[in-house]
N, C-alpha and C positions, 0 to 999 in steps of 0.2 A: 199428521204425517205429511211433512212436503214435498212433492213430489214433483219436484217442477225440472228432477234431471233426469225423467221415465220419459221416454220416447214412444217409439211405435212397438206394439204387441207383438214379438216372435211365436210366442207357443203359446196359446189357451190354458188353463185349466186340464178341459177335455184332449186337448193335444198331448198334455205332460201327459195324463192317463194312461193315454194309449202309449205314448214313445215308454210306460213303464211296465204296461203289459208284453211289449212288444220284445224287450230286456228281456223279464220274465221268460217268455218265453225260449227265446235261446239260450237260456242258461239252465233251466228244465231240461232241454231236449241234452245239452250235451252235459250237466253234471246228473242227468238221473243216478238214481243207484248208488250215490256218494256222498261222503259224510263232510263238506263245504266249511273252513275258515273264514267267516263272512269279515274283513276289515274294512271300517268303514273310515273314510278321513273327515276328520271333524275342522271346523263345525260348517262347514261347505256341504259337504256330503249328509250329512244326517236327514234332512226332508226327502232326495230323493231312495237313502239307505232304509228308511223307517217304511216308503211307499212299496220298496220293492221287494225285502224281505215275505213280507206277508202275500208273496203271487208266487212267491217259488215251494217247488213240490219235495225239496229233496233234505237229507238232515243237513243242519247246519250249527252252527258257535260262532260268538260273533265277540268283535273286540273291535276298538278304535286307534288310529294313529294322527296326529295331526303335525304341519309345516308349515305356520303361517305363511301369507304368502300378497303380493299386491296383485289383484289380478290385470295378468297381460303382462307380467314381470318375468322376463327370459332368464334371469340370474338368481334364483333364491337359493338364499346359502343361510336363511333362518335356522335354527335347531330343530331335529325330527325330536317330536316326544312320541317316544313310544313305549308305554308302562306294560307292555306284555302280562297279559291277563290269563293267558294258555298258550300249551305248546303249539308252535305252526311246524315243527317239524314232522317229515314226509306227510304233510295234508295238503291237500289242493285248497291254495288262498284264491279269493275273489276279494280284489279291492274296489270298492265304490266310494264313487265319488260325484258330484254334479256335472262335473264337463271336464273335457279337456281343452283345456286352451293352448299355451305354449306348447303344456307337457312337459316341459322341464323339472317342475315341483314333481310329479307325476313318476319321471323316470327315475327321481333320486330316492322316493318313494320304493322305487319296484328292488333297483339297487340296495336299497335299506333290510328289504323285507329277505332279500334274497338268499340273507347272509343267516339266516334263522334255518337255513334249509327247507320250506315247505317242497313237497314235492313237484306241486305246478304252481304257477303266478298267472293271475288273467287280472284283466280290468274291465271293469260296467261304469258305465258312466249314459246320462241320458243323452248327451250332445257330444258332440269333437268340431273342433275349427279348422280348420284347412293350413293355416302352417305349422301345424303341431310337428314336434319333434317326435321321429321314429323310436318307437319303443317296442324291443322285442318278445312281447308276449302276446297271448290273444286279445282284441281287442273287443268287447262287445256294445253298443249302442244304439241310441231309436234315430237320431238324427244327427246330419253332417251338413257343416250350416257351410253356405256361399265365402261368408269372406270374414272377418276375424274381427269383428263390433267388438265393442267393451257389453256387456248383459248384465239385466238385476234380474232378480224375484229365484224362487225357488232354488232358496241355497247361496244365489250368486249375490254378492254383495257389491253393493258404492259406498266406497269411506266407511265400512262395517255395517251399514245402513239397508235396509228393503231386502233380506236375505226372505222374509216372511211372506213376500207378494206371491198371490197362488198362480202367478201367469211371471213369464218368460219376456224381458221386454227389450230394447237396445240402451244404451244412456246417450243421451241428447249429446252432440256434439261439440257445442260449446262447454260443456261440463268434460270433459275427457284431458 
């Protein structure tokens, strides 16, 4: 594997951990007692959906939707697949996903999901960026990063590439 557009290490391993305990967490304390549409967005989402699934206390169903997308790309207007696997109607959706970056992909995402009627929409995500686009739902996450780098590993890909890295890293600048 060459690896010569990984730059400096954002998050550990042990960092992911914790920022997915940390999710965990808040999503326990406010979906106890509720029976959770876990959607996860593929294939971005699935390392941190697959990590966080298994910390939450509460019932859940889970399904996937995916919108390709380049990441750091303000305009994706790719096609949502979404092969609805179960009803989300009047159920409380949780979409997960690795980060948010623009948020754009994200909000057409929530907008998509919206129209299915679940009763509530929230989003998990292990990161967000600082000029992410305002989306109105709950937002839940471990960290909110300085300034709006391009990131590989866990989940986040270069050129489809190093989505499998178990650490969090920036992409080298001349590669961007």
């Amino acid at each position: 594997m060459q690896q010569h557009v990984i730059g400096d290490t954002l998050f550990s391993s042990q960092q992911i951990s914790a920022g997915v305990a940390q999710v965990a967490r808040q999503l326990n304390q406010h979906y106890q007692g509720q029976s959770v549409v876990v959607i996860s967005v593929v294939p971005g989402g699935i390392l941190f959906t697959a990590d966080l699934v298994r910390q939450l206390e509460f019932d859940l169903a889970m399904d996937y939707i995916a919108c390709p997308h380049t990441p750091g790309d303000r305009d994706n207007q790719s096609p949502i697949v979404y092969q609805q696997t179960l009803s989300i109607a009047n159920k409380p959706v949780l979409v997960v996903d690795d980060a948010l970056e623009s948020g754009s992909t994200m909000q057409r995402l929530v907008t998509y999901l919206s129209k299915y009627s679940p009763s509530s929409l929230a989003i998990a995500t292990l990161l967000v960026k600082p000029s992410r686009v305002n989306i109105p739902c709950p937002q839940y996450y471990a960290y909110e990063l300085a300034n709006d780098d391009l990131l590989v590993g866990y989940g986040l890909p270069w050129q489809q590439r190093y989505r499998n890295l178990p650490f969090i890293a920036t992409v080298l600048q001349g590669e961007v």
